[in-house]
C-alpha positions in Angstrom: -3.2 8.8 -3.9 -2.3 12.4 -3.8 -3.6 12.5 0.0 -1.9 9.4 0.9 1.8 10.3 -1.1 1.3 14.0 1.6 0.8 11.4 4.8 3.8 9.6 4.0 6.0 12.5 2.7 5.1 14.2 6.1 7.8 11.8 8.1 5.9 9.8 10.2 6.5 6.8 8.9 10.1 5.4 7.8 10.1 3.7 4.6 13.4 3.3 4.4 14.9 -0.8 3.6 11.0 -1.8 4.1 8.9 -3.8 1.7 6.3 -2.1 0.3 2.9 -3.1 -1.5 0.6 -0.8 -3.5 -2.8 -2.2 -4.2 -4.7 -1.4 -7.2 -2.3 0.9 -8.4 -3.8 2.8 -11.3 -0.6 5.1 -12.5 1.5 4.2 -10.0 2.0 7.3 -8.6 1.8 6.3 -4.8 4.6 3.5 -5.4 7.0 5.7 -7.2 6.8 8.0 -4.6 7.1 5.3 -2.0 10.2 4.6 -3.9 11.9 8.2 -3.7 11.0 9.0 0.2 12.3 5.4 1.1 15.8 6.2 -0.5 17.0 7.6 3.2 19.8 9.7 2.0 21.6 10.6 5.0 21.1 7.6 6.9 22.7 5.8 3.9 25.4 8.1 3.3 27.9 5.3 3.6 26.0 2.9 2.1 24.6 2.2 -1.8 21.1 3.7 -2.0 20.3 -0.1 -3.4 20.9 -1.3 -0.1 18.4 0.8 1.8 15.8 2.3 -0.4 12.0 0.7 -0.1 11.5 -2.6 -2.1 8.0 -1.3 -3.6 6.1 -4.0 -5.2 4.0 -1.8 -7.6 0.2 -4.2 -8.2 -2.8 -3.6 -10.3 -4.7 -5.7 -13.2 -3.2 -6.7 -16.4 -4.7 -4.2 -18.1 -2.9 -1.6 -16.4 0.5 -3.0 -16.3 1.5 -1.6 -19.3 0.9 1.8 -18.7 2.0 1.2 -15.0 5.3 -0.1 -15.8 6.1 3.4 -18.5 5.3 5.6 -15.3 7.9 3.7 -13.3 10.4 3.5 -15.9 9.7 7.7 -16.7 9.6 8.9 -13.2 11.7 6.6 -11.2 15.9 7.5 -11.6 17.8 4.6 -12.8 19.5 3.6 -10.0 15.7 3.2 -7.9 13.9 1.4 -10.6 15.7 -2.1 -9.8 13.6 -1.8 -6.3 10.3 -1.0 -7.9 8.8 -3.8 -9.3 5.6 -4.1 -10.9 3.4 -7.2 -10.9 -0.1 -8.8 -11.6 -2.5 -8.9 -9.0 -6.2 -9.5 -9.0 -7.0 -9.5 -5.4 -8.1 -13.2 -4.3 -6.9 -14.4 -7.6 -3.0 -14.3 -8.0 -2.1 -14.9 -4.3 0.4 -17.7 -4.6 2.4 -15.3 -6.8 3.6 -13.5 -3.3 4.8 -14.6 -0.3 2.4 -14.5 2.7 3.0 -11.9 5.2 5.9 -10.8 3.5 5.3 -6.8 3.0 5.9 -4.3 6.2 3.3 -2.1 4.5 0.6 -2.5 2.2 -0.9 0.6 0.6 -4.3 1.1 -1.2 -5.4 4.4 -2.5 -9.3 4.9 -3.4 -9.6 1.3 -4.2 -12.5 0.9 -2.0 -15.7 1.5 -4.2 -16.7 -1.8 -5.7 -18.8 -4.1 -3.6 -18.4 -7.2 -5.5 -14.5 -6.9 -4.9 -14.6 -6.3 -0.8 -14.1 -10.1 0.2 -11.3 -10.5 -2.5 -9.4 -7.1 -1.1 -9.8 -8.8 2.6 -8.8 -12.1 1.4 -5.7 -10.5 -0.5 -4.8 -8.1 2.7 -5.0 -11.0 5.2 -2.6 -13.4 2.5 0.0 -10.2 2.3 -0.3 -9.1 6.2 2.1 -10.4 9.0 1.8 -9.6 12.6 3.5 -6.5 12.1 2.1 -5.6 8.9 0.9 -2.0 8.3 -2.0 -1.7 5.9 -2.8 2.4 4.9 -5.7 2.9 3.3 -7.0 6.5 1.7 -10.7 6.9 0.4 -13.4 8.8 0.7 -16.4 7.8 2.7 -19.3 8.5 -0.1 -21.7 5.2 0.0 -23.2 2.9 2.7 -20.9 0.3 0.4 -17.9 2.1 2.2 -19.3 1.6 5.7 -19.9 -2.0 4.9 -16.5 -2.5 3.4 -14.6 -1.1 6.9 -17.0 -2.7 9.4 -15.8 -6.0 7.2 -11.8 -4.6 7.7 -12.4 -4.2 11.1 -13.9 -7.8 12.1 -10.8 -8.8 10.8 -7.6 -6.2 11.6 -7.4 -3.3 14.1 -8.5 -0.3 12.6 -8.0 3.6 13.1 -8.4 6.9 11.3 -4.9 8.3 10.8 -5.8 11.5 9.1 -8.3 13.3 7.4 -7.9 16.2 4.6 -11.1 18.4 4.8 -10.2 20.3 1.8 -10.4 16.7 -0.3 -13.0 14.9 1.6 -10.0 11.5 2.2 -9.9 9.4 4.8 -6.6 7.3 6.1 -7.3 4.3 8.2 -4.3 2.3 9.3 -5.2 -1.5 9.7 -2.8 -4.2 11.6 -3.8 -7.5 12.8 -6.4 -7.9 15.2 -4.2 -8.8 18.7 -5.7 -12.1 20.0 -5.5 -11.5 23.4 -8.4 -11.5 24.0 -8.6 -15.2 23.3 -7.5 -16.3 26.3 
């Protein structure tokens, strides 16, 4: 998560009035700060920050909701926390609970390590992606399991490495929807 909050606090990407997925969430750090780099200060000078700050919908198990939702609620100001929300989701189980293809990014950090979960992630990204979805994922590489699990991302979205911190041994791929041109 750590790697992946560095990528996006680097500027690349503009969070700003997006809406914003995290997958598997754990503490919820990568969503809270998701919520405090989309905030876009000085392009929203004249407007309320509720009007332009990322909609970051904050997802793990029920298990960890609890615990999720006190990290929000303790690192989040006030006036951000109405745009972070936190919600249920086990992957390929709560899907009707959100809107297909309605998140600009969907965000996963290390949640790529258990085999028996791979076809439920994939189902779950595909049910949350758009067109112009951008999934960002950060892990590190350490089984065969891993290979498998992006050979099975990539027969199903575009896929690239984004970045790489040596000094952690993480990998970002970005993932978007496989163009069908070549369909024709």
């Amino acid at each position: 998560a750590v790697v992946l909050c560095a990528y996006l606090e680097m500027g690349g990407i503009d969070l700003r009035d997006r809406s914003v997925i995290e997958l598997g969430a754990g503490t919820g750090l990568l969503g809270i700060v998701v919520a405090l780099l989309g905030k876009g200060f000085f392009t929203c000078l004249f407007k309320a920050i509720y009007n332009c700050s990322a909609r970051v919908t904050i997802t793990d198990r029920a298990a960890a909701l609890e615990f999720l939702e006190s990290n929000v609620q303790a690192n989040l100001p006030s006036e951000l926390r109405p745009r972070a929300v936190v919600k249920e989701l086990t992957w390929g189980k709560d899907l009707g609970n959100f809107p297909p293809g309605a998140f600009d990014f969907i965000l996963g950090a290390d949640i790529i390590y258990l085999e028996e979960t791979f076809a439920e992630l994939l189902q779950t990204l595909e049910h949350l992606c758009s067109e112009q979805s951008v999934i960002l994922l950060s892990c590190r590489i350490r089984y065969e399991r891993d290979h498998k699990f992006l050979k099975m991302l990539r027969s199903r979205f575009s896929v690239y490495e984004v970045h790489y911190d040596s000094s952690k041994d993480v990998h970002i791929y970005k993932a978007q929807r496989a163009s069908r041109k070549d369909d024709f």
